[in-house]
C-alpha positions as CSV (number, residue, x, y, z in Angstrom):
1,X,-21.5,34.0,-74.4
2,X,-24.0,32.1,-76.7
3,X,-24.7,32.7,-80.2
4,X,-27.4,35.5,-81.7
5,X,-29.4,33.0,-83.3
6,X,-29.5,30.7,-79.7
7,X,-29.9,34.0,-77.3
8,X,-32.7,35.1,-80.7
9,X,-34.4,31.4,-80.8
10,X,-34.8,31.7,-77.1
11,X,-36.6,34.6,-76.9
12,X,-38.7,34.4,-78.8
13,X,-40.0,30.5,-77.6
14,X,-40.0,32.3,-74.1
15,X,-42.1,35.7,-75.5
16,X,-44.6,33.3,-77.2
17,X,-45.0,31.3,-74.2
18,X,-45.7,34.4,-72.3
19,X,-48.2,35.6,-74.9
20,X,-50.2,33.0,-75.1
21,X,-50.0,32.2,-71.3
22,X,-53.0,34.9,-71.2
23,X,-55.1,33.6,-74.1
24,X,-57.2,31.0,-72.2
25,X,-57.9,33.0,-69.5
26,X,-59.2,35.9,-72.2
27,X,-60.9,33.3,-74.0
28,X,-63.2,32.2,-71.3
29,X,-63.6,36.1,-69.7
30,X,-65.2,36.7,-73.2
31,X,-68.9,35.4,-72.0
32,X,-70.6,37.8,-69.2
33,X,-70.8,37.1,-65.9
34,X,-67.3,34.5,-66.1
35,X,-64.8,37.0,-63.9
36,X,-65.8,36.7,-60.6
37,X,-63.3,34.4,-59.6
38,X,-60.4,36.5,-60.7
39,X,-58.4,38.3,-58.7
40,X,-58.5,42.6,-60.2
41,X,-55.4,43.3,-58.2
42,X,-53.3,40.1,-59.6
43,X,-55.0,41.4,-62.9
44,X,-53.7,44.6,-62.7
45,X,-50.3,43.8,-61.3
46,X,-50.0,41.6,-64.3
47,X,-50.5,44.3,-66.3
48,X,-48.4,47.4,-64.7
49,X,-45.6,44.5,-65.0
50,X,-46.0,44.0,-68.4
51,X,-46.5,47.8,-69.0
52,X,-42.9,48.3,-67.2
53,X,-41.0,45.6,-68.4
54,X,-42.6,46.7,-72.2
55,X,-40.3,49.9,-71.3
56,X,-37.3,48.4,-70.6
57,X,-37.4,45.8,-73.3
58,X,-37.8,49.1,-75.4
59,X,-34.7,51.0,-73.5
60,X,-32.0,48.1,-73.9
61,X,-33.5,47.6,-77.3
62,X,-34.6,44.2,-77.3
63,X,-37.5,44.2,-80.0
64,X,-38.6,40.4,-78.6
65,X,-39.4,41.6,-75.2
66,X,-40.8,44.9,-75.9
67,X,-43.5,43.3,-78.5
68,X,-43.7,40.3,-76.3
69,X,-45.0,43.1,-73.1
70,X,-47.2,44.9,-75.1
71,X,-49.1,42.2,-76.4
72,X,-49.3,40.9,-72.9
73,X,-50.1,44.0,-71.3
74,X,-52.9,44.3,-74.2
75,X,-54.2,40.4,-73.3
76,X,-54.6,41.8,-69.7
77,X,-56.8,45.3,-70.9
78,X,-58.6,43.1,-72.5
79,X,-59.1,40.9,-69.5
80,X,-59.3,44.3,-67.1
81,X,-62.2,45.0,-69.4
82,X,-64.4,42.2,-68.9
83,X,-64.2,42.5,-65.1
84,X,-65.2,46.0,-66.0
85,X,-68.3,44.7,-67.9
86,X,-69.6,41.6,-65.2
87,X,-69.2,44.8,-62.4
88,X,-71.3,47.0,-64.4
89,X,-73.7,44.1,-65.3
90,X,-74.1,43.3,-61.7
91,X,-74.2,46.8,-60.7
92,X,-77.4,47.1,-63.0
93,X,-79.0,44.0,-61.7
94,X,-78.3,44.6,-58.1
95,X,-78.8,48.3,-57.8
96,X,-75.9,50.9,-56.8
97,X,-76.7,51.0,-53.5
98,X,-77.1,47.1,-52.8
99,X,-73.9,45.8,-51.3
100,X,-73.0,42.2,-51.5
101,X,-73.2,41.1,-47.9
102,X,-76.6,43.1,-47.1
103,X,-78.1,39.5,-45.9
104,X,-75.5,39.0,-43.5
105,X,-76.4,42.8,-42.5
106,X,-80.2,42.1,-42.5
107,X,-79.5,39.1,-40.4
108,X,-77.6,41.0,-37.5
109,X,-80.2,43.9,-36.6
């Protein structure tokens, strides 16, 4: 089809885009209490995906996408463990047995 250094060139401007697509994102989960907007299961999807496709860049032998995966997949641990760290922070503020809609419980009886 194309040439290596085309096919080459164009993965790797695609795996670099992919890497850094996560950097923002990490950069502002780096101060507590910023992940409550973020979704864990999109978070975690994100990750398994980047886990699997890691594999089959490494199976087919494409060095580009298996480095390009597990630097993703490590941009999203890193992420995974800041939600980790605002739930434990608010866990230790609110107590373990406060839920987050005890008002609206309070409010009904």
């Amino acid at each position: 089809m194309g040439s290596g250094i085309t096919e080459n060139t164009l993965g790797l401007v695609a795996a670099i885009l992919s890497s850094v697509a996560a950097a923002p994102q990490l950069y502002k989960v780096m101060t507590p209490n910023t992940t409550q907007d973020l979704s864990f299961w999109t978070i975690l999807i994100h990750f398994i995906a980047a886990i699997l496709w890691a594999v089959y860049g490494f199976l087919i032998e494409s060095f580009i996408l298996f480095i390009e995966c597990i630097l993703v997949a490590l941009l999203y641990v890193l992420i995974l463990l800041a939600m980790f760290r605002d739930w434990r922070l608010n866990q230790a503020i609110r107590g373990p047995s406060d839920l987050p809609n005890d008002s609206i419980v309070e409010r009904q009886v």
